[in-house]
Wavefront OBJ file of the C-alpha trace (Angstrom):
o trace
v -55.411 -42.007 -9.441
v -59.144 -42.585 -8.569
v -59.268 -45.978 -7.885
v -63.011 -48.255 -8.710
v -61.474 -51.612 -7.025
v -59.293 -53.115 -4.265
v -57.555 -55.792 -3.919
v -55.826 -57.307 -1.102
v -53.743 -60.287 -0.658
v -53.011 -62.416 2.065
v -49.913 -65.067 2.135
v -50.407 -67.428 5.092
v -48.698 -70.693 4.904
v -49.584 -72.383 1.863
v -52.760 -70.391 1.117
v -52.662 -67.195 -1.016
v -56.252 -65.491 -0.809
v -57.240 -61.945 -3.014
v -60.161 -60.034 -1.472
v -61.353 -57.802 -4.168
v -64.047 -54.564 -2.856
v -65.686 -52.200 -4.885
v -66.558 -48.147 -4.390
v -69.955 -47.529 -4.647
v -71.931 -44.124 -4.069
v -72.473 -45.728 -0.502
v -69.175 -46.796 0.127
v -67.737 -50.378 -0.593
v -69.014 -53.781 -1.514
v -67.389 -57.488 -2.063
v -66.983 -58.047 -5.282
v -65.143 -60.890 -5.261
v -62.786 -63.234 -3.543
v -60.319 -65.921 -4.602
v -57.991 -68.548 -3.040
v -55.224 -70.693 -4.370
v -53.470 -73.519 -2.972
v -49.918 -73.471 -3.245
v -49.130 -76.861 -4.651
v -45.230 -76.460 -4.770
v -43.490 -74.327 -2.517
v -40.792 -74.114 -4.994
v -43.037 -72.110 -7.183
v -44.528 -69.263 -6.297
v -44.881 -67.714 -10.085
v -47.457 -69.984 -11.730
v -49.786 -69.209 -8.249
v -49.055 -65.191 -9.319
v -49.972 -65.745 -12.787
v -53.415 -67.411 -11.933
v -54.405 -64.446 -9.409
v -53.207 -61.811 -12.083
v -55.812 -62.858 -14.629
v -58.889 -63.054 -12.126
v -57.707 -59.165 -11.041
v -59.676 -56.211 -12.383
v -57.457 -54.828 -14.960
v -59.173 -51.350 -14.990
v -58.316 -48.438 -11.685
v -57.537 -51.343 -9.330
v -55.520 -51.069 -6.521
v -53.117 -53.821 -5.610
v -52.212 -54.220 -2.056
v -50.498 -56.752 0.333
v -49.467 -55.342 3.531
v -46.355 -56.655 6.596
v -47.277 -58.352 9.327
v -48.030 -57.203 12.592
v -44.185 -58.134 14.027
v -42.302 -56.287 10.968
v -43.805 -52.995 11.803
v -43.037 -50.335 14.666
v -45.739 -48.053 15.426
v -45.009 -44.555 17.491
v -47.459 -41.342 17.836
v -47.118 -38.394 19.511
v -48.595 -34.761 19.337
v -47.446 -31.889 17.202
v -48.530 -28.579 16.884
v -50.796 -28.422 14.037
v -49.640 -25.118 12.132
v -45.984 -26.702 11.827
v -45.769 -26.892 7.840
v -44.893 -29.764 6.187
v -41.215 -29.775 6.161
v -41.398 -28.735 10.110
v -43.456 -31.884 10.185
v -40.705 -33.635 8.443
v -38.044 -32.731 10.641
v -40.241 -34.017 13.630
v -40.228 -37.201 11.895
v -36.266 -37.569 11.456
v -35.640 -36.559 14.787
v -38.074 -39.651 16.176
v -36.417 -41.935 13.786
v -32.550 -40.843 14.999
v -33.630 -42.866 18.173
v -33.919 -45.680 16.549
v -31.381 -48.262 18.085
v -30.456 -50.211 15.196
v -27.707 -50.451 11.890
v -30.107 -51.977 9.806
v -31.043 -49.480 7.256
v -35.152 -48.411 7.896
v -38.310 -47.374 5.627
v -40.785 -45.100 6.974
v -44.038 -43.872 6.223
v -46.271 -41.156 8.844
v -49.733 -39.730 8.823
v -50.982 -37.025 10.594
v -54.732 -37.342 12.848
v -57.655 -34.882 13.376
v -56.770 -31.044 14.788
v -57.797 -30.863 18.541
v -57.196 -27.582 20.447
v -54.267 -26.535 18.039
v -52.863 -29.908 18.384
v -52.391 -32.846 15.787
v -51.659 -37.075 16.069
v -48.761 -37.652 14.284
v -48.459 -41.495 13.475
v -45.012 -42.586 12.474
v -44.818 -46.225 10.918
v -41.361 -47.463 11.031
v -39.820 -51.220 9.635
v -36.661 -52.541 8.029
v -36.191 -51.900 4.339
v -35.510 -55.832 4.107
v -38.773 -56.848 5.536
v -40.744 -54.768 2.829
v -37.892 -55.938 0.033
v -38.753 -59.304 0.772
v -42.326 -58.758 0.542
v -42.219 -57.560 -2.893
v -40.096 -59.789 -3.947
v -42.781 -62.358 -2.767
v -45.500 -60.367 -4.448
v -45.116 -61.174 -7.978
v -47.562 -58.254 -9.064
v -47.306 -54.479 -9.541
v -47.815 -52.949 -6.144
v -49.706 -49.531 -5.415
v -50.364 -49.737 -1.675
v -48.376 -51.467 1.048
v -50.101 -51.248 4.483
v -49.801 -53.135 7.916
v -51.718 -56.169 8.922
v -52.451 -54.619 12.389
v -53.912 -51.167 11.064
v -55.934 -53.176 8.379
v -57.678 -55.162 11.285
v -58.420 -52.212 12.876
v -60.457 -50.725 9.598
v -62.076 -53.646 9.194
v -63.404 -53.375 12.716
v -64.388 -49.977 12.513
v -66.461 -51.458 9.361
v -67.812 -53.745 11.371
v -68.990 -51.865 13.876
v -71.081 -49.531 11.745
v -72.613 -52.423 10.044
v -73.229 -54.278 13.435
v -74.756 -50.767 14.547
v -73.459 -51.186 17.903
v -69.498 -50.155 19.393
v -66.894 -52.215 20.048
v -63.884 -51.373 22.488
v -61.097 -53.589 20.965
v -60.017 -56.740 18.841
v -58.747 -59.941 19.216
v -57.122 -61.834 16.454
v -56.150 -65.625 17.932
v -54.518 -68.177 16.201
v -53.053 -71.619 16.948
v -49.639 -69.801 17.886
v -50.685 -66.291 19.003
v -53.338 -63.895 20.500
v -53.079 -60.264 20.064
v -55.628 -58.174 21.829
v -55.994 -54.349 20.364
v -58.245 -51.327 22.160
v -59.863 -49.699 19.287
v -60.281 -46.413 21.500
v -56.849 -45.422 21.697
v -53.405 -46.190 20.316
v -51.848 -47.797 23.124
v -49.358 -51.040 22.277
v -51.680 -54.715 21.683
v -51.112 -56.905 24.359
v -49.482 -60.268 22.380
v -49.462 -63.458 24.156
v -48.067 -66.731 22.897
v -50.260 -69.767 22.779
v -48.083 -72.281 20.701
v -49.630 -75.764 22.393
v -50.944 -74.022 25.836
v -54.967 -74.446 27.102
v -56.227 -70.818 27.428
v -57.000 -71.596 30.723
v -53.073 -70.719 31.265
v -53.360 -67.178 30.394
v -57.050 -66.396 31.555
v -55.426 -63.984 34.408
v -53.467 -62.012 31.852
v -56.382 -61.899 29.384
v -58.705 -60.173 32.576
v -56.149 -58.078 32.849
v -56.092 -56.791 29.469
v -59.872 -56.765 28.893
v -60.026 -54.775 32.614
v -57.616 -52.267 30.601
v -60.114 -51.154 28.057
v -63.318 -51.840 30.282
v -61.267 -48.333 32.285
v -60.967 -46.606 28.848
v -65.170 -47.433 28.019
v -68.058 -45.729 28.668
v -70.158 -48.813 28.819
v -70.658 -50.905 31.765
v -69.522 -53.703 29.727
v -66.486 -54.725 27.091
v -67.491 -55.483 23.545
v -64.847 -57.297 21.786
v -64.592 -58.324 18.265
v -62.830 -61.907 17.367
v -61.171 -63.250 14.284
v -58.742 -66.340 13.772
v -59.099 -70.051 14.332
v -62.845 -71.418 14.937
v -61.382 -73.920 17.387
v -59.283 -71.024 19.294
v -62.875 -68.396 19.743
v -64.716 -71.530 20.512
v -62.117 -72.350 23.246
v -62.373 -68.735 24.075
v -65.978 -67.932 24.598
v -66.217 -70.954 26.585
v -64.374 -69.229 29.402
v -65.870 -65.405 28.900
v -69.629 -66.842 28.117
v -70.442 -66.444 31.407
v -68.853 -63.054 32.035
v -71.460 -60.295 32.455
v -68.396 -57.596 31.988
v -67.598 -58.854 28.331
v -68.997 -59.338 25.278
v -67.072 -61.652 22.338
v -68.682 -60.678 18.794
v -67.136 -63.732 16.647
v -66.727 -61.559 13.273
v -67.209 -64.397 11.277
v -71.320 -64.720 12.171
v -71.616 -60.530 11.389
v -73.214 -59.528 7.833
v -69.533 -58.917 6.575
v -68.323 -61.945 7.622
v -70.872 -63.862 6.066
v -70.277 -62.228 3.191
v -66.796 -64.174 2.291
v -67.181 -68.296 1.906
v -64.472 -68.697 4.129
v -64.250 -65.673 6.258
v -61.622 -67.388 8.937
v -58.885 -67.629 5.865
v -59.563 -64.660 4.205
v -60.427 -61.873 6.320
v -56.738 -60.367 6.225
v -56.954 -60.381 2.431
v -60.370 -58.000 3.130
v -58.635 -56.069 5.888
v -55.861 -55.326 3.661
v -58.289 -54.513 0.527
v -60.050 -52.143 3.055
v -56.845 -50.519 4.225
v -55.937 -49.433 1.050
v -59.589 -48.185 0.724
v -59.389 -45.662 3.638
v -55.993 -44.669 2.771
v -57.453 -43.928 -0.646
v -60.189 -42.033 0.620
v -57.657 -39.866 3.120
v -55.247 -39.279 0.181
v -58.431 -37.713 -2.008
l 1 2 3 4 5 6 7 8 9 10 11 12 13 14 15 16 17 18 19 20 21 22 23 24 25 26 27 28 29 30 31 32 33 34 35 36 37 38 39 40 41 42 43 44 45 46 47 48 49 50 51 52 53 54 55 56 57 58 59 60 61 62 63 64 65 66 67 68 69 70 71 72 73 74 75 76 77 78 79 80 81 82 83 84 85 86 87 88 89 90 91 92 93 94 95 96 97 98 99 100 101 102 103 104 105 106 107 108 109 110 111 112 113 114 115 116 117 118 119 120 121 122 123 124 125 126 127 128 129 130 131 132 133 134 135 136 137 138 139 140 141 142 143 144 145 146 147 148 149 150 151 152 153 154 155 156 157 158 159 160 161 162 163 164 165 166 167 168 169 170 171 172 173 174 175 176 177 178 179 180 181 182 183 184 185 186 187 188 189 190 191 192 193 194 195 196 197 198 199 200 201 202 203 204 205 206 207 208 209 210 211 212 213 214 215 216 217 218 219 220 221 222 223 224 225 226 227 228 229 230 231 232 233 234 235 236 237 238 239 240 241 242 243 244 245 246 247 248 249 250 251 252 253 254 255 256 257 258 259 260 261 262 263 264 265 266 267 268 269 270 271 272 273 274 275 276 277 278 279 280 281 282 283
C-alpha cells in the first residue's frame, strides 16, 4: 500500500504523544502532533479512542516501535548473489545461537552491494515483548520498528537539514545515556545515570566520544543530543569548552522547532519517520 501519512506513537510514563508526517514531492513534512495525558492508569482505552479520531483515516500508517532494551541487533556480511531463501537460511542459522527458551520474533534487512558483498541486519526480540506492545496499542498496527533505529533516521534527517555531518547520537535521560556512532553499526555505549552528577562518568564519556573521533574524518566530533533539557544542559556544561567536540542540542535545529514540545515527542517523530524510510525501501 502507498502510504500519504505517518504516524508514530510514543508511550512514556504517563504521556502518550502521536507524531503525524506527510509525503510530499520533496519528501516529508509535520503535519501534525498530539499529546494526551493519561489521567487513570487503569484505563488505557478511552486515551486510544481520543488519538484514533485525530488520526488520518485515509493511506496512514500506524506505527509504535520497542524500546531500545527489547531489541537485539546483529549484522554481518553475505555474499550478495545468495537468493532469497539462501539468505533465509543465513538467518536461521544466526538465530540457532541464540541462548535462550523463550520463544523469539525476527525481522532482517539486507544493506547496499559493495565488491560482491551485502550487510545483512538481523533484528531479533522476544515474541512477549512485541505481544505486550500490541496489546498496549489499542489501534490497528502496520509498522512496528525499534526506538534505537528510529533515532538514528531522525538524525540522518537532521543532518541534511542542518547541512552539516554528524558522527553519532546521544539520547540522555534522568535514568540513562546511550551514545550511538552514526558511521558504523558498532553496539551504543549505555551508561546508567539514575541520581549520579555527570561529572562521575566524564572519563567513560571521553572514552566513547574518542571512539568515533578514530572512525571521523573531521578534526572534530559532532554529536547530536535529545532527552531531558536539564540532563544536555548539565552536559554541555562539561564539553563547552572542548575544542574536539561539538553537542548539536536537536531541540534548537529547524526540525526540532518544528514540534511544541520537541523534548516529549521526538520518539513519536522518530518512530513516524522510521516507518517512512522503511516505506520508501519496501517501494
Amino acid at each position: 500500500m502507498l502510504y500519504s501519512t505517518y504516524s508514530g506513537i510514543s508511550v512514556r510514563q504517563n504521556n502518550l504523544d502521536c507524531v503525524v508526517i506527510r509525503r510530499r514531492k520533496a519528501g516529508w513534512k509535520i503535519d501534525s502532533s498530539f499529546t494526551f495525558l493519561l489521567e487513570d492508569k487503569q484505563d488505557w482505552k478511552s486515551t486510544w479512542v481520543k488519538l484514533k479520531k485525530r488520526l488520518p483515516r485515509w493511506r496512514n500508517c500506524v506505527s509504535i516501535s520497542l524500546n531500545f532494551e527489547e531489541v537485539l541487533s546483529k549484522s554481518s556480511v553475505i555474499n550478495a548473489s545468495l537468493s532469497e531463501n539462501e539468505t533465509l537460511m543465513q538467518v536461521q542459522e544466526q538465530l540457532s545461537t541464540a541462548i535462550t527458551k523463550e520463544e523469539l520474533v525476527h525481522d532482517y534487512r539486507k544493506g547496499q552491494l559493495l565488491d560482491g558483498e551485502q550487510k545483512l541486519e538481523l533484528y531479533i526480540c522476544k515474541k512477549e515483548a512485541l505481544t505486550s506492545l500490541m496489546k498496549q496499542c489499542e489501534l490497528s498496527v502496520d509498522v512496528v520498528g525499534w526506538a534505537l533505529t528510529d533515532l538514528r533516521t531522525l538524525s540522518n534527517e537532521v543532518e541534511v537539514h542542518c547541512g552539516g555531518k554528524a558522527d553519532g547520537f546521544i539520547e540522555i535521560t534522568e535514568s540513562r545515556m546511550i551514545v550511538i556512532s552514526l558511521n558504523e553499526q558498532s553496539l551504543p555505549m549505555v551508561v546508567d545515570i539514575t541520581g549520579q552528577d555527570l561529572s562521575v562518568f566524564i572519563e567513560n564519556l571521553t572514552h566513547a566520544f574518542s571512539s568515533l573521533s578514530m572512525n571521523s574524518e573531521e578534526e572534530s566530533v559532532t554529536l547530536l543530543v535529545y532527552g531531558c533539557t536539564d540532563r544536555i544542559a548539565e552536559l554541555n556544561k562539561w564539553f563547552n569548552h572542548s575544542p574536539d567536540l561539538k553537542l548539536i542540542d536537536v531541540s534548537h535545529t529547524l526540525i526540532g522547532q518544528s514540534l511544541p514540545s520537541f523534548t516529549a515527542s521526538y520518539p513519536a517523530l522518530a518512530c513516524a519517520l522510521g516507518a517512512y524510510c522503511w516505506s520508501k525501501a519496501c517501494q
